[in-house]
Structure formats: structure tokens, C-alpha cells
KEFIKOL-37267 format. One record per residue (C-alpha): residue number from 1; residue in three letters; chain; x, y, z. Coordinates in pm, 1 decimal, padded with zeros to 6 digits. Example, Ala and Ser with C-alpha at 12.3 -4.5 7.8 and 13.67 -1.06 7.14 Angstrom:
REM residues 2
<1; "Ala"; "A"; <01230.0; -00450.0; 00780.0>>
<2; "Ser"; "A"; <01367.0; -00106.0; 00714.0>>
This chain:
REM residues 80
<1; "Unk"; "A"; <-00041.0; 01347.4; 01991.4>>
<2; "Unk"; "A"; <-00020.9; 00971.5; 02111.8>>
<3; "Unk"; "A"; <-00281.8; 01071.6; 02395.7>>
<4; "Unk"; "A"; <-00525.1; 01248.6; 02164.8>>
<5; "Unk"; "A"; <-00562.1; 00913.5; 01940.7>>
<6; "Unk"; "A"; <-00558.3; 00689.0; 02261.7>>
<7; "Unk"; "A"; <-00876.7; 00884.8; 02382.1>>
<8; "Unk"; "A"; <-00981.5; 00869.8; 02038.9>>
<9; "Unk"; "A"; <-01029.0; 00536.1; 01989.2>>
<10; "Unk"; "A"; <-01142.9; 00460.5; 02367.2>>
<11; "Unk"; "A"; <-01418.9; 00700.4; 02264.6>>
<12; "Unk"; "A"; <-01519.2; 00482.7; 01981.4>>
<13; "Unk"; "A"; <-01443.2; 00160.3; 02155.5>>
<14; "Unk"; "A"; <-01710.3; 00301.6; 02390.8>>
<15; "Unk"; "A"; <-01482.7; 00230.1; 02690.2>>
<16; "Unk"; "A"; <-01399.0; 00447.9; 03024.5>>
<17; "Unk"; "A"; <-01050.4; 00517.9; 03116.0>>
<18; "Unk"; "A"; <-01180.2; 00264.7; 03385.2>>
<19; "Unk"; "A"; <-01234.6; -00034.0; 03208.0>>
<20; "Unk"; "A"; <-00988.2; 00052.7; 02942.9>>
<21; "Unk"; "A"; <-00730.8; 00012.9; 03220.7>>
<22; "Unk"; "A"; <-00892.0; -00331.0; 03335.3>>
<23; "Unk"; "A"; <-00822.2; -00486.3; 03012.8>>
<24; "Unk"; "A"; <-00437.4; -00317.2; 02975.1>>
<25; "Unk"; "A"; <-00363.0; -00384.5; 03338.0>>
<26; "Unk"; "A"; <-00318.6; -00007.8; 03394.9>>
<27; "Unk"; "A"; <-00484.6; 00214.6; 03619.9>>
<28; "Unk"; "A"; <-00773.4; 00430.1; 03507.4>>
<29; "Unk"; "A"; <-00523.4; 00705.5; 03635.5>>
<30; "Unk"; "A"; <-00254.2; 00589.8; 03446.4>>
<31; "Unk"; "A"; <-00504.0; 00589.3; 03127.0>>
<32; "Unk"; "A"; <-00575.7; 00993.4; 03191.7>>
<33; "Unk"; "A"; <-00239.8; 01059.7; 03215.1>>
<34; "Unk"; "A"; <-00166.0; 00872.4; 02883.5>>
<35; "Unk"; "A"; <-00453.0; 01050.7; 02705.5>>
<36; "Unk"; "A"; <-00339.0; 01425.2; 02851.9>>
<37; "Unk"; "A"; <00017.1; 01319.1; 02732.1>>
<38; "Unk"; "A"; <00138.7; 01395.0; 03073.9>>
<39; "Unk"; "A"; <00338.5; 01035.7; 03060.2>>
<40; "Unk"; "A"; <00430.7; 00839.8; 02796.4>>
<41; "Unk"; "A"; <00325.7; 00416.7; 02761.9>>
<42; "Unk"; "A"; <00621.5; 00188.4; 02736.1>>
<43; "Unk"; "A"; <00586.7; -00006.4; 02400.6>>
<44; "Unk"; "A"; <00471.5; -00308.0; 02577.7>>
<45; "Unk"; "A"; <00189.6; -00104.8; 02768.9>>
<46; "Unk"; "A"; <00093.6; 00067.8; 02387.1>>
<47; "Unk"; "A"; <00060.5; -00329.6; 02223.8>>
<48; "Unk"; "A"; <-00216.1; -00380.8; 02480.8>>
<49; "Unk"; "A"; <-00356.2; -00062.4; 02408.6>>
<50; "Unk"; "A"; <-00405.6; -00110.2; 02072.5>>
<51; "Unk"; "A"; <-00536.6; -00465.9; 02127.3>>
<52; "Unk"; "A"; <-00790.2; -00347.4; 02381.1>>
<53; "Unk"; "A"; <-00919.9; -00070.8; 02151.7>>
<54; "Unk"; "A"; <-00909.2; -00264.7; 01790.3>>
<55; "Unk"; "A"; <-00639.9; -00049.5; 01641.8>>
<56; "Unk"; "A"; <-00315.2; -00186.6; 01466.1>>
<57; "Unk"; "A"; <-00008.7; 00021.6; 01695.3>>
<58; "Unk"; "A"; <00103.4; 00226.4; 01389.7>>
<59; "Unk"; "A"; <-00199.2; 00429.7; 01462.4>>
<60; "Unk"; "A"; <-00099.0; 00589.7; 01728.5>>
<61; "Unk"; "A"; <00239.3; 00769.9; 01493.6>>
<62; "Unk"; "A"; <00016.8; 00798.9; 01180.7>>
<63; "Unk"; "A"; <00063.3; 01213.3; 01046.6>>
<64; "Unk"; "A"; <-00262.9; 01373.8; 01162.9>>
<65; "Unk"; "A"; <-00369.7; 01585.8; 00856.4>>
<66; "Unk"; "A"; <-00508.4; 01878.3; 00937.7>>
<67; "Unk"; "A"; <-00738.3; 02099.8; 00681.2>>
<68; "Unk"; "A"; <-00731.6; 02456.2; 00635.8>>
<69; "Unk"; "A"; <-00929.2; 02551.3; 00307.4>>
<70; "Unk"; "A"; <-00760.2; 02488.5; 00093.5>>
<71; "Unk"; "A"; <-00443.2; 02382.6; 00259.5>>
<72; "Unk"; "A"; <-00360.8; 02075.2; 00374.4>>
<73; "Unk"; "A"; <-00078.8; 02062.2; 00639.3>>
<74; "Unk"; "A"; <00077.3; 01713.3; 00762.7>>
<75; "Unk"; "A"; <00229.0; 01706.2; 01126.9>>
<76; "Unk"; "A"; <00454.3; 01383.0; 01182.2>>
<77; "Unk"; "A"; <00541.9; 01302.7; 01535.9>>
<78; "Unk"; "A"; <00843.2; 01414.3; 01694.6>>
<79; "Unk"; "A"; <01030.0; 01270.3; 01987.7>>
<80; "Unk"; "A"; <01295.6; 01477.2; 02174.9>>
């Protein structure tokens, strides 16, 4: 979930994982992992992240809201 809104807004910051990673002093590696949720950014590394892409931190753990007709379903994060 975190990933998805990291590559998200590094879409439409119009950055790569590249120079994303220049600014955050991560690898463009690191960045890819991030995004494919395969690790997950300390809270130090995610405060950079949201400064380098514009976003305030809590938007990374907003509820996505998903759509289905006429149903509306609400998916918090979980952490285990």
C-alpha cells in the first residue's frame, strides 16, 4: 500500500526512481524496492520522501477508497 502511493506521487512529481533517490539519499534500487513493497522505509527515510515528492507523510497511511458501483469499500493499513 505504502509503495503504491510512493510511485504515485513520484509519477506526478515527474521524477525517476533515479533522481527520486538523489534527493532522499537512497538508491534508485532502494526506491523500486520501496514502491514494489518488497522493503519497508524507516520513518526517517519516509520524511524525506514526502518532502522530495510534495506530500504531507500522512499520505502515505490515508484509507484508499475503492469504488464498486455502488459500493464504496475503505481499506485502512495494517501492520503485522
Amino acid at each position: 500500500m505504502i509503495g503504491e502511493r510512493i510511485k504515485r506521487a513520484r509519477a506526478a512529481a515527474g521524477l525517476s526512481m533515479q533522481a527520486l533517490g538523489e534527493q532522499v539519499g537512497i538508491s534508485a534500487n532502494m526506491v523500486k524496492k520501496y514502491e514494489h513493497d518488497q522493503s519497508m522505509p524507516s520513518s526517517g527515510v519516509l520524511l524525506k520522501l514526502a518532502t522530495a515528492l510534495s506530500v504531507r507523510t500522512e499520505y502515505f497511511f490515508r484509507p484508499a477508497r475503492v469504488t464498486l458501483g455502488r459500493w464504496s469499500i475503505v481499506k485502512s493499513l495494517s501492520f503485522s
